[in-house]
LUMFIMI-951589 format. One line per 8 residues: number of its first residue (from 1); their letters; for each residue x, z negated, y of C-alpha. Coordinates in nm, 2 decimals, padded with zeros to 4 digits. Layout:
NUM	A	X:Z:Y | ...
***
This chain:
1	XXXXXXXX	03.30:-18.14:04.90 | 03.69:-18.06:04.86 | 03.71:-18.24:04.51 | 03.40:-18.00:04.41 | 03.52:-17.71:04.52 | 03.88:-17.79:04.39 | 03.72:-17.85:04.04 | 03.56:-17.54:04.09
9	XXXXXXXX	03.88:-17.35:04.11 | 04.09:-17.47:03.89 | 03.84:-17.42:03.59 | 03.73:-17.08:03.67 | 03.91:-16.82:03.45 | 04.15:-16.58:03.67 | 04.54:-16.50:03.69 | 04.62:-16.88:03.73
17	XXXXXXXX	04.48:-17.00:03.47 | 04.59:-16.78:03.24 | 04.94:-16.81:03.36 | 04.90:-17.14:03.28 | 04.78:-17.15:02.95 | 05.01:-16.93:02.83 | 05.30:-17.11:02.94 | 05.16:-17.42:02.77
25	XXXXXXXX	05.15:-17.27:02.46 | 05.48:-17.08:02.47 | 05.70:-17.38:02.67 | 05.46:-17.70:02.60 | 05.35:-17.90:02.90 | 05.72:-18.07:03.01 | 05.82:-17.74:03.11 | 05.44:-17.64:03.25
33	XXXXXXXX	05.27:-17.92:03.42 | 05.53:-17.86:03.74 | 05.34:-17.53:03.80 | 04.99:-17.69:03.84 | 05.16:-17.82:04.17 | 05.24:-17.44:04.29 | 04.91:-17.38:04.48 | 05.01:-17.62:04.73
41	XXXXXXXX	05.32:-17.42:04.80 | 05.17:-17.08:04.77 | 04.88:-17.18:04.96 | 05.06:-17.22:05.28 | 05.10:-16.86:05.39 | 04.78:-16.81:05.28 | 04.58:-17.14:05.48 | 04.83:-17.03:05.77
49	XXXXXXXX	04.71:-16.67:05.74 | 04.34:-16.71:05.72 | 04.29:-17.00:05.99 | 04.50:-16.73:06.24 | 04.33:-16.44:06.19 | 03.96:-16.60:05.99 | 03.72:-16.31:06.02 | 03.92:-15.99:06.11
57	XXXXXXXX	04.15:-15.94:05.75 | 04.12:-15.63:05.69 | 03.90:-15.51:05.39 | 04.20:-15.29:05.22 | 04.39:-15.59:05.22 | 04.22:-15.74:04.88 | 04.26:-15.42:04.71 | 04.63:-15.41:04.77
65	XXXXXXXX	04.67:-15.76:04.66 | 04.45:-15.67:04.35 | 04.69:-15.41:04.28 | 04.96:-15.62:04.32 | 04.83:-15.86:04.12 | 04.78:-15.65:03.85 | 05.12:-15.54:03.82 | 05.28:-15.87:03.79
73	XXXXXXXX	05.05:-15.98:03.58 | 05.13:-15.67:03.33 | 05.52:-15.82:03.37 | 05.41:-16.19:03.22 | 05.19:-16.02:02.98 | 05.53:-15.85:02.89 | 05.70:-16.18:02.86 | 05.43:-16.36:02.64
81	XXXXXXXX	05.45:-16.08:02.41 | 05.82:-16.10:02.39 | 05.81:-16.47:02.33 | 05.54:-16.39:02.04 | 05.78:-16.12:01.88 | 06.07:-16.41:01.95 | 05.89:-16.75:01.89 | 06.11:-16.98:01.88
89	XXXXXXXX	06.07:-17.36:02.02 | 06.43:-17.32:02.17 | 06.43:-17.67:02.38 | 06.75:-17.55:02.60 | 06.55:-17.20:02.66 | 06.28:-17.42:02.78 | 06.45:-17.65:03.01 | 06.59:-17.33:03.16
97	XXXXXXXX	06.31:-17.15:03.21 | 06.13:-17.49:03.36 | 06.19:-17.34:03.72 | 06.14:-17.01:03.66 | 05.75:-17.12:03.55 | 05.71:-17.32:03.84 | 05.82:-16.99:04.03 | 05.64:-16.76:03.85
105	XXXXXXXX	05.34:-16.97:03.90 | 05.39:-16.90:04.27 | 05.39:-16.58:04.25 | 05.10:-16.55:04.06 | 04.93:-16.72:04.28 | 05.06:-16.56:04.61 | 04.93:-16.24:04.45 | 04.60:-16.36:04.37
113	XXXXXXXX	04.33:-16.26:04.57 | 04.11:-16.58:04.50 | 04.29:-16.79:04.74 | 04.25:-16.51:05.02 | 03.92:-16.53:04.96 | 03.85:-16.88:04.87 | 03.98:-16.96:05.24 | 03.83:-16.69:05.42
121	XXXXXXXX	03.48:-16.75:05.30 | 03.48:-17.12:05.21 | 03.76:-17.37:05.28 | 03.87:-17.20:05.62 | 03.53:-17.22:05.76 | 03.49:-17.58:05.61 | 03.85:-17.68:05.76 | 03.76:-17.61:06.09
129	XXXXXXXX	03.47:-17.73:06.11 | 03.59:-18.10:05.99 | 03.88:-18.08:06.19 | 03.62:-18.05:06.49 | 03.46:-18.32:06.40 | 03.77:-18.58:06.31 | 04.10:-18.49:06.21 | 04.09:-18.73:05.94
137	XXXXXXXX	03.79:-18.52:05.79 | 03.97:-18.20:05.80 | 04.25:-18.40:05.62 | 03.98:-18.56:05.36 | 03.91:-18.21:05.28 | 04.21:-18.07:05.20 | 04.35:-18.36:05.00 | 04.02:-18.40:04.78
145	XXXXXXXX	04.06:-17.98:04.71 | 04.44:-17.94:04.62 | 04.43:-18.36:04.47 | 04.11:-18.22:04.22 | 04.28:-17.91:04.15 | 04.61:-17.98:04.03 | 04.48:-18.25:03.85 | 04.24:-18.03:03.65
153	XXXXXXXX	04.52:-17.79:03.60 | 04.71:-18.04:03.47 | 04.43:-18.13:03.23 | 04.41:-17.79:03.10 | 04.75:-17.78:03.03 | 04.76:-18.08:02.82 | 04.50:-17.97:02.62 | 04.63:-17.64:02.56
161	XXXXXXXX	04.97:-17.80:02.52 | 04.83:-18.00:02.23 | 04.70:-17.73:02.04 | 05.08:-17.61:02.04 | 05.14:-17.91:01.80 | 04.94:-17.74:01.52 | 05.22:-17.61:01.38 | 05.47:-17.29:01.47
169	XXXXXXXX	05.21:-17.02:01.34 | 04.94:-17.11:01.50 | 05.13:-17.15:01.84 | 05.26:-16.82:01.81 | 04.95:-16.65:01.75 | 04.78:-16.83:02.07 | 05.07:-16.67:02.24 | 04.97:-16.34:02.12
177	XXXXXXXX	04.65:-16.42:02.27 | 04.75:-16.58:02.61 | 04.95:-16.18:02.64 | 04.65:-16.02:02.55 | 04.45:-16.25:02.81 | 04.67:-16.17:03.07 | 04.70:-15.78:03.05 | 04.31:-15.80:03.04
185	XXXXXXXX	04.33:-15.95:03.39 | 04.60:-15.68:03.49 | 04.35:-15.41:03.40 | 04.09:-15.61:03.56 | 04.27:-15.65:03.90 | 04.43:-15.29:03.89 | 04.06:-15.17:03.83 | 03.93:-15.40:04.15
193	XXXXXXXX	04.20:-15.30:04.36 | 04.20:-14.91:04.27 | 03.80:-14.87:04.24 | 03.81:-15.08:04.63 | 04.07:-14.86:04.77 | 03.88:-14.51:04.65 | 03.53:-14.56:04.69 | 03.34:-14.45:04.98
201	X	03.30:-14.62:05.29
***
């Protein structure tokens, strides 16, 4: 059940994988594949979160992260564009910026509602409901859902890292794309979060 539900995640279009792509097109999958990794560190708060208070986050709370979301996804739309106008495949650039995607990647995710929800309604219910059962089944779980996740991610970004050997113009117009991808989902979060917030209750 985790490895299906981790599959499930990592291939459905949203911030992350976006975030994703676009850094393997722009930095190539050296500099990329440590951010498939960054759900297990940005997941904690949010496992830690949901299994404390399961049931009673507020509604609001989605919409804000939405809108925060949004924002920051507007900033790394900003950066893809600027490495489009820039392209370069500057390999010291790269190794500098290595971190900086795995942190990025973080944040991304930390400001993605998709995990909120993903625990609250599905593995949070799951998880305790294993761990009653055996320990060693609540642990099953989680390994098979962050092990089938990251691996998947990682997949993606090999694939879209390959299509970056095509040549220099084609790699820079993917980039252009990956930019436009993400401020689509900045609109598309601002608009959830904004739309949530305002309607009537």
């Amino acid at each position: 059940m985790g490895i299906t539900f981790g599959f499930a995640a990592a291939v459905q279009p949203g911030p992350m994988q976006t975030f994703l792509i676009s850094r393997a097109l722009s930095h190539g999958w050296r500099h990329t594949l440590p951010s498939a990794c960054a759900p297990i560190v940005s997941d904690i708060p949010v496992v830690i979160l949901v299994l404390l208070v399961l049931n009673y986050v507020p509604a609001w709370a989605e919409n804000v992260l939405h809108i925060a979301g949004g924002i920051f996804l507007f900033f790394l739309a900003f950066g893809a564009y600027r490495s489009f106008r820039h392209y370069a495949l500057n390999e010291t650039a790269l190794i500098q910026s290595a971190g900086q995607s795995f942190l990025k990647a973080v944040t991304v995710n930390l400001l993605n509602p998709n995990p909120y929800i993903a625990w609250s309604l599905v593995m949070g219910p799951l998880l305790l409901k294993a761990w009653r059962e055996a320990p060693g089944h609540g642990l099953a779980l989680v390994a098979g859902f962050y092990g089938c996740m990251i691996a998947t991610a990682a997949g993606i970004i090999m694939v879209f890292s390959a299509m970056r050997m095509l040549g220099t113009k084609v790699s820079r117009v993917l980039v252009a794309v990956s930019s436009v991808a993400l401020a689509c989902f900045a609109c598309y979060q601002l608009w959830l979060g904004i739309s949530g917030l305002t309607a009537p209750h």
